[in-house]
C-alpha positions in Angstrom: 107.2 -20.0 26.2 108.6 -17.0 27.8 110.0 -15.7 24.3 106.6 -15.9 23.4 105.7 -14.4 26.0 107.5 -11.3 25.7 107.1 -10.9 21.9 103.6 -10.9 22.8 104.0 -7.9 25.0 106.6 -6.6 22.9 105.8 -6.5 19.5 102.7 -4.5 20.3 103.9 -1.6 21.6 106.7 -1.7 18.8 103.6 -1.3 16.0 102.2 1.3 17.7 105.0 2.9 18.3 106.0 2.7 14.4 102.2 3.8 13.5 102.2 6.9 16.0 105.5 7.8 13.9 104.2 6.9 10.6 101.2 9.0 11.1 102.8 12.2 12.6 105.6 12.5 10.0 104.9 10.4 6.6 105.3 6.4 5.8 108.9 7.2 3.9 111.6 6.7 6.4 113.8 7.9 4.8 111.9 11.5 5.0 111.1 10.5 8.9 113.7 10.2 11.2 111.2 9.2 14.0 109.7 6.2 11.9 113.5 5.1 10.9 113.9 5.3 14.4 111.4 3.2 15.7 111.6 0.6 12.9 115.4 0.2 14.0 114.3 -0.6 17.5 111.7 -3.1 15.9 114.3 -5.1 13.7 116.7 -4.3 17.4 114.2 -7.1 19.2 113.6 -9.6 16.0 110.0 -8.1 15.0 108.9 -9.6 11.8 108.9 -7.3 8.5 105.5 -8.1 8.0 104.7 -6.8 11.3 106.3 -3.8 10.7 104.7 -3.0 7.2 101.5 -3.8 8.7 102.3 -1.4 11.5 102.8 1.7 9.0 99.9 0.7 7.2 97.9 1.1 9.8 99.4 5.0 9.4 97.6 6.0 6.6 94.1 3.5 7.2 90.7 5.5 7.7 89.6 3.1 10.3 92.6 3.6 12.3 91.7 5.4 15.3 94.6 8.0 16.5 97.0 7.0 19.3 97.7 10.0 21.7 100.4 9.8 24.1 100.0 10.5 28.1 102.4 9.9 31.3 100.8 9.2 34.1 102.8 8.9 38.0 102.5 7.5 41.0 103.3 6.2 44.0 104.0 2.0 44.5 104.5 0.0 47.7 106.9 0.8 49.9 106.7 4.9 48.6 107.9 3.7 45.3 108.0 6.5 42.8 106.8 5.2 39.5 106.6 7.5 35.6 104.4 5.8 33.3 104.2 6.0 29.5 101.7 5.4 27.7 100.3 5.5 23.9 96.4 4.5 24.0 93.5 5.2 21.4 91.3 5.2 24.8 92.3 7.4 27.6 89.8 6.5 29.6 90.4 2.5 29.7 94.1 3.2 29.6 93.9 5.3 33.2 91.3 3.0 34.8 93.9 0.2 34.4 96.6 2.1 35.1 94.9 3.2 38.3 93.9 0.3 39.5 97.5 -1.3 39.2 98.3 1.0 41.4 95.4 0.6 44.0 95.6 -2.7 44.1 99.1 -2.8 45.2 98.4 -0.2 47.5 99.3 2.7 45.8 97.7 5.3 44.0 98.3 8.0 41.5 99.5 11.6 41.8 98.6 14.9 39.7 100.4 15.2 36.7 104.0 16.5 36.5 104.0 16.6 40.7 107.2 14.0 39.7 108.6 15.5 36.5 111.7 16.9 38.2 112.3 13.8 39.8 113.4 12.2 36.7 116.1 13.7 34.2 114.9 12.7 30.7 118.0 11.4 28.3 118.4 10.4 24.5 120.2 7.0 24.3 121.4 5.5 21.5 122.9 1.5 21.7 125.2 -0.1 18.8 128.0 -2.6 18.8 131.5 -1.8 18.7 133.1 -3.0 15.8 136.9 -3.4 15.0 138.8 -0.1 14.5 136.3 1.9 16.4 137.8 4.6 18.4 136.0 5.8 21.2 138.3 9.1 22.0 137.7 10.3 18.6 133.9 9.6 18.3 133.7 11.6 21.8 135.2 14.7 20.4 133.2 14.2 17.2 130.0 13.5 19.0 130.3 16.4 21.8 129.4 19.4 19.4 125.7 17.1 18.7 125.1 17.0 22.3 126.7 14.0 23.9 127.0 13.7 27.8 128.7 10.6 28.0 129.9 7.4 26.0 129.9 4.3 27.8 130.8 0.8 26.9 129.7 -2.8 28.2 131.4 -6.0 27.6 129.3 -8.9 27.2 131.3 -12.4 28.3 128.6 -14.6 26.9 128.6 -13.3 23.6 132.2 -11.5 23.6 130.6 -8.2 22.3 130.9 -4.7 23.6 127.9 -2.7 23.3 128.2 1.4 23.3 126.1 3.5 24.7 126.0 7.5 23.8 123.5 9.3 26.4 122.6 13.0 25.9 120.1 15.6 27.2 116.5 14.5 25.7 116.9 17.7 23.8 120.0 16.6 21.4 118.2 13.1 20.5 117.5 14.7 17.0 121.8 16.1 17.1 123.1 12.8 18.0 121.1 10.8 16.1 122.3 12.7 12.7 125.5 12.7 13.9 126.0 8.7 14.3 124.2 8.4 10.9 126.8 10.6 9.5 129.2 8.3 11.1 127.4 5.6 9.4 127.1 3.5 13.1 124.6 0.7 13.0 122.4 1.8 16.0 120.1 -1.2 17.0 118.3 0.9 20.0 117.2 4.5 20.1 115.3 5.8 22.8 114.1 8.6 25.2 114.3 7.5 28.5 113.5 8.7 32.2 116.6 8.2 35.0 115.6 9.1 38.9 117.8 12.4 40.3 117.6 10.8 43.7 117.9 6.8 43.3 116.5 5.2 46.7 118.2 1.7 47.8 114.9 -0.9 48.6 115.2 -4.3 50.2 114.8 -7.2 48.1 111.5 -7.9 49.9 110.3 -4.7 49.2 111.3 -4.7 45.4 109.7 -8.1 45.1 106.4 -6.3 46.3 106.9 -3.7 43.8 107.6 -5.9 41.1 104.1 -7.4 40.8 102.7 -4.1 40.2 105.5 -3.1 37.6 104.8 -6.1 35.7 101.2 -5.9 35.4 101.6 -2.2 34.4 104.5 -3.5 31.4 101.8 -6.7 30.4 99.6 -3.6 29.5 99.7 -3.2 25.7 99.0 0.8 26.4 101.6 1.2 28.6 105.4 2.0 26.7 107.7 2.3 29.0 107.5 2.3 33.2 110.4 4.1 35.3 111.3 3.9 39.0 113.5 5.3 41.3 114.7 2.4 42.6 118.6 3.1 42.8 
């Protein structure tokens, strides 16, 4: 039940995020980096092909309405600082529920961009190492497309070690051709927001907090949610 539970939240915001792609740069992913991008994520979290060609579909339909994209921020219980994402075909149902996530939680939201610089914005890019792989000299190789730093994280459960290449937001289009010229299977792609100034919260407080985060991540408008909780 709680698979099906998340691919019901999930796979939603995958299609649109595959049509927004699809219908901004052409249905031939091979021609559209951004659509091969979000199609890998897709396959990433076990989304059905059918899905998927139903998503880009939707690209080129007439009765398709068009998805626009808009942050919104605010501040949660306990001060919380909170970035929202969203991709809607309806602003104004998208804020009313995003606004009253907020309110009822005892929040509220604040005037666009008053938290931009409280968040760095980073390309990441996750694959699985694989035998022979030399970190050192995919550094070097990767440093000239805009890498910041090459991690790695060793799973005990499955025994795999995943890599993750984080850049400025900037070099997501540098690093990306760069690992597909290294022919690296990446399974995740993404943009993402990190806090300048993580704040430590009890685990009381973060409780609190996360009954507003979840509702706002149950929303299908909403694509991603960011916190500053260290």
């Amino acid at each position: 039940m709680k698979r099906w539970g998340m691919m019901s939240r999930i796979f939603p915001k995958l299609g649109k995020a595959i049509t927004m792609a699809a219908k901004d740069g052409g249905i031939d992913p091979d021609m559209n980096a951004a659509l091969r991008t979000a199609i890998q994520n897709a396959k990433a979290q076990n989304m059905p092909k059918d899905n998927i060609d139903a998503a880009i579909k939707r690209a080129i339909s007439k009765d398709v309405d068009a998805f626009i994209e808009i942050n919104y921020e605010g501040k949660g219980p306990h001060g919380v600082l909170v970035f929202v994402e969203c991709a809607t075909d309806n602003q104004n149902r998208t804020v009313a529920n995003v606004k009253s996530y907020f309110n009822k939680a005892g929040g509220s939201l604040v005037p666009t961009g008053s938290l931009e610089f409280m968040f760095s914005r980073k390309a990441v890019f996750e694959f699985l190492k694989t035998e022979g792989m030399d970190l050192e000299e995919m550094e070097f190789e990767l440093i000239d497309a805009g890498l910041e730093e090459i991690e790695e994280d060793f799973n005990e459960e499955e025994e795999t070690t995943t890599i993750y290449v984080t850049g400025d937001y900037k070099a997501f289009g540098g690093l990306q051709s760069a690992l597909e010229g290294m022919s690296i299977d990446v399974k995740n792609a993404s943009l993402k927001r990190y806090p300048t100034t993580p704040v430590e919260f009890t685990e009381e407080q973060i409780e609190e907090m996360d009954k507003m985060l979840d509702k706002l991540d149950e929303d299908e408008d909403v694509q991603a949610v960011y916190t500053n909780i260290a």
